[in-house]
C-alpha positions in Angstrom: 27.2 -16.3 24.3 28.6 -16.6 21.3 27.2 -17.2 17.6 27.7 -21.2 17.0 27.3 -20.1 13.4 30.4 -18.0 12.9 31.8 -17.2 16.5 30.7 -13.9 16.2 32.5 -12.9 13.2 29.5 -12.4 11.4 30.6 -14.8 8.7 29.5 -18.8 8.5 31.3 -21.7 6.2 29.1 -22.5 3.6 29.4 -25.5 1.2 28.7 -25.0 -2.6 29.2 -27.6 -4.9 32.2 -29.2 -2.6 33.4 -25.8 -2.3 34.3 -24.1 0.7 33.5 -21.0 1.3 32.0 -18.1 3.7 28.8 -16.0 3.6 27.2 -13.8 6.2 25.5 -14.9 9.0 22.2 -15.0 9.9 23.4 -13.4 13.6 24.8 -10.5 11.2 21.6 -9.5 9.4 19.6 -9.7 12.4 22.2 -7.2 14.3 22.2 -5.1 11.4 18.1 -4.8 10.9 18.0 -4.1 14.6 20.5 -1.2 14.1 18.6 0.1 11.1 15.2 0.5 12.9 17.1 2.0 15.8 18.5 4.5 13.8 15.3 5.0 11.9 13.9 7.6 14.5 10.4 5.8 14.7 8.6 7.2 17.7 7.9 4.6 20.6 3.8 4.9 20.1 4.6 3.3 16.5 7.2 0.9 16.9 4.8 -2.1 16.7 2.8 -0.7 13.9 2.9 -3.4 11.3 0.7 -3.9 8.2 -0.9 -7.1 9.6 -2.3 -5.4 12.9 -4.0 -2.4 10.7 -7.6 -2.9 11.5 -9.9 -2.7 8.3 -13.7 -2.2 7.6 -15.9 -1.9 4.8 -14.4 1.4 3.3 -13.4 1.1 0.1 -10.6 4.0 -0.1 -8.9 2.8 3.2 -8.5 -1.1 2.1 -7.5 0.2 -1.0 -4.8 2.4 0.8 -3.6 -0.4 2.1 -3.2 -2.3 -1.0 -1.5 0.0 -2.0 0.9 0.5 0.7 1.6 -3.5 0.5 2.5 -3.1 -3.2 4.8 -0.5 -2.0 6.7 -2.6 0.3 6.5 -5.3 -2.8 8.2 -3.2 -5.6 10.4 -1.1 -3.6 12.5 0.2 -4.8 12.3 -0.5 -8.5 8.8 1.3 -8.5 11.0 4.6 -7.5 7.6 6.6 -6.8 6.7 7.7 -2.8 2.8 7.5 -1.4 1.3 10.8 -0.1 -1.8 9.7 2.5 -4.0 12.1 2.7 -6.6 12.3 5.2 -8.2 13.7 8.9 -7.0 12.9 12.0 -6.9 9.4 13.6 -7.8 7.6 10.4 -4.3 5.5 10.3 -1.9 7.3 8.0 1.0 7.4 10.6 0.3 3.4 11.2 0.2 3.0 7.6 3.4 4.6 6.7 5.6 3.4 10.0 4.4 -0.3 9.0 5.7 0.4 5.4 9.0 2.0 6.5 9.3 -0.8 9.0 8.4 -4.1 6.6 11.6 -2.3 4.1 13.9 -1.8 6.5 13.4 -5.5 8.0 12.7 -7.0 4.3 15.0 -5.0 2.0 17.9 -3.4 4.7 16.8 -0.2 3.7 18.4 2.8 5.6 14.7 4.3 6.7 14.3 7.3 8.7 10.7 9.0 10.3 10.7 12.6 11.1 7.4 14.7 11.9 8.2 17.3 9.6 7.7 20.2 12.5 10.4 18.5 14.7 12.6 18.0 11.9 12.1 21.9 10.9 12.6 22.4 15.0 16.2 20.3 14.6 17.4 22.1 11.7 16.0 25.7 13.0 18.2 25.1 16.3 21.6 24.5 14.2 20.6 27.2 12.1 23.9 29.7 11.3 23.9 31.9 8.6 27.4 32.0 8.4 28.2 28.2 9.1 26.0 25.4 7.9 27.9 22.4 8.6 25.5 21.8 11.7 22.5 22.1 9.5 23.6 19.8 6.8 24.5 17.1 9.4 20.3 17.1 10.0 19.2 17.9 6.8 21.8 14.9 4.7 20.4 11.7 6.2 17.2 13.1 5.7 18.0 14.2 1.7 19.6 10.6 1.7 18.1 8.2 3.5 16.5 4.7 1.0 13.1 5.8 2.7 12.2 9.1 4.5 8.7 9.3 5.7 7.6 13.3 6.4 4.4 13.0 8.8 2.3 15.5 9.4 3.1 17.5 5.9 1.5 20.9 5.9 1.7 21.1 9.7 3.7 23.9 10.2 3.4 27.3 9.5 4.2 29.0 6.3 6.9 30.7 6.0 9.3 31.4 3.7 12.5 29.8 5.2 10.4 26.9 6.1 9.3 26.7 2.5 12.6 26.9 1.0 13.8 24.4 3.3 11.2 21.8 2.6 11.5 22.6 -0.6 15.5 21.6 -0.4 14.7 18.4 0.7 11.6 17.9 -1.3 13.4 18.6 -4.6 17.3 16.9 -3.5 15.3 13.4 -3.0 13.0 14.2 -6.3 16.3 14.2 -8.6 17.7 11.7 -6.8 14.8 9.4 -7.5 15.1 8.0 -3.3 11.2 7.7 -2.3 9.2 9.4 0.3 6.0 8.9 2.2 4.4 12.2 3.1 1.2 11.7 5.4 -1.4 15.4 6.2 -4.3 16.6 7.3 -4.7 18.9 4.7 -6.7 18.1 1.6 -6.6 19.1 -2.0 -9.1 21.7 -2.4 -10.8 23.3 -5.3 -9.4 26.4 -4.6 -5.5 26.7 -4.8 -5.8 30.0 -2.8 -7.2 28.0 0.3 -5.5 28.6 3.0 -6.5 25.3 4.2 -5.5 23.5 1.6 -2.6 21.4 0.7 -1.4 23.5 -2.3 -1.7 26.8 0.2 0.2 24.7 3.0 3.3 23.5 1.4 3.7 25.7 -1.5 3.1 25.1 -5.2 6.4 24.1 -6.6 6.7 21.6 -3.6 3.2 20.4 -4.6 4.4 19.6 -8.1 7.3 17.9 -7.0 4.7 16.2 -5.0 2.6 14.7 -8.1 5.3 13.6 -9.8 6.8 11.5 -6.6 4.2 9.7 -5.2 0.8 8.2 -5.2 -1.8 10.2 -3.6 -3.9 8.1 -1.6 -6.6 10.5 -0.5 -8.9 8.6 1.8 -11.6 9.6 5.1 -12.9 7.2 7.9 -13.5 6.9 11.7 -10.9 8.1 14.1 -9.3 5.2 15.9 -8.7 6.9 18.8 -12.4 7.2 19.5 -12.6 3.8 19.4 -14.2 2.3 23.2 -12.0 0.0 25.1 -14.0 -3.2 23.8 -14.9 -1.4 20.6 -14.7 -3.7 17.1 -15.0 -3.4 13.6 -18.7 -2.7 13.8 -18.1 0.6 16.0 -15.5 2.0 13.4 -18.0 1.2 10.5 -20.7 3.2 12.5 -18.3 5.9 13.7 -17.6 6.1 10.1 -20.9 6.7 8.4 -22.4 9.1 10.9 -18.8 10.9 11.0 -19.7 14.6 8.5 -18.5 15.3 5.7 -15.0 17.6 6.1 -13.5 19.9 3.8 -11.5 21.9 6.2 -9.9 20.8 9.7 -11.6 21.7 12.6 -11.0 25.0 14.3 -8.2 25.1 16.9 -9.1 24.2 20.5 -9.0 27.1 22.8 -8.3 27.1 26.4 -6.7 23.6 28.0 -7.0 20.6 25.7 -7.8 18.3 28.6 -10.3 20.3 30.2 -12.2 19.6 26.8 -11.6 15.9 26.2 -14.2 13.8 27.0 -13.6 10.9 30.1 -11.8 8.5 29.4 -10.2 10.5 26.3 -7.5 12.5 27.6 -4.9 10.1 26.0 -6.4 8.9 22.9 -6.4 5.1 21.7 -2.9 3.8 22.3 -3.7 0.5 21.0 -0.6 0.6 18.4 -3.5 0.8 15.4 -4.2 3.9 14.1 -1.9 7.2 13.8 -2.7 10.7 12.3 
């Protein structure tokens, strides 16, 4: 059926002052915000995450998070400056940063785009020719130009030196360019810049410079959603929280079959729409 606004033409008469004339219609900027988070590559588990359906408790760094992230949608992009969330697993940061690149794509038209960094490395390693990069640059420019790129799970991958230089390309293209980004990892900032599990060690020093001067770091711990029961409420993620141990490393890698040492009732984690990693 067509628009009764415009006919389809994506253009409506408008009178101003007496004056006829045409705008764009309100059928037009819906088809266009639908295309945009189509194209923004937002994994089906978080295509519901919004900013309103983030479930909050007393801890003061996550609320504050938040805030933050709000004030990002706010200001961009005048602000010009990214958020990195730093944290464990299961604590939100995936929710958080899908429900910012979502609210800016729906309340700016932004041209957003989500990529966990170890697929996108896994896209551009499969074009990969030395001797012709056309295929690689068709991944790596919507990435390098994109309005908003989020970069989940920074840090993820293993270090190497193409993947380095690589990140690094991207990293440094969107840093001159002045186009924000919204990292989220597991990996903290450690005393020691020689850690291996630390966030300098990770992604490289003159990517964690770059890093500084881009974003926010919003550094923040809590209870892991996932773990949350069935019926399970603010009060069980404020009691998860506090008896949860203190963590300066991530835990070792599980060994054997993953299932076989999941809990019942864990195997598939809490797909509520509410937390991410």
């Amino acid at each position: 059926m067509a628009c009764p606004l415009c006919d389809d033409t994506g253009w409506k008469p408008v009178d101003t002052d007496g004056v006829r004339r045409v705008a764009r219609c309100d059928c037009w900027r819906e088809g266009l915000t639908a295309r945009l988070l189509e194209q923004a590559r937002v994994p089906p588990r978080y295509r519901r995450c919004e900013l309103d359906s983030f479930v909050t408790y007393p801890n003061e760094k996550l609320i504050g998070a938040v805030k933050q992230a709000r004030r990002f949608v706010d200001e961009f992009p005048a602000s010009g400056r990214g958020l990195c969330l730093i944290g464990p697993p299961g604590i939100g940061k995936t929710h958080l940063a899908v429900a910012v690149l979502r609210r800016v794509i729906l309340t700016k038209g932004a041209r957003g785009l989500f990529y966990d960094t170890r697929d996108l490395l896994r896209v551009i390693r499969s074009t990969y020719n030395p001797l012709v990069r056309t295929a690689e640059m068709d991944i790596l420019r919507p990435v390098m130009e994109a309005d908003l790129l989020v970069l989940d799970d920074l840090g993820s991958e293993k270090p190497s030196e193409w993947v380095e230089e690589t990140m690094n390309l991207i990293v440094n293209t969107r840093y001159n360019e002045r186009r924000p980004t919204i990292f989220t990892t597991n990996y903290e900032e450690l005393p020691d810049d020689n850690d291996p599990e630390g966030l300098k060690s990770r992604i490289g020093f003159r990517i964690h410079s770059r890093l500084y001067e881009m974003c926010d770091f919003l550094e923040y711990d809590g209870a892991d959603y996932r773990h949350l029961p069935p019926n399970g409420g603010v009060d069980d993620l404020v009691t998860m929280w506090k008896v949860k141990p203190s963590r300066r490393t991530l835990p070792a890698r599980a060994k054997g079959p993953i299932r076989a040492q999941l809990k019942p009732g864990k195997e598939l984690g809490w797909s509520g729409g509410k937390a991410g990693t």
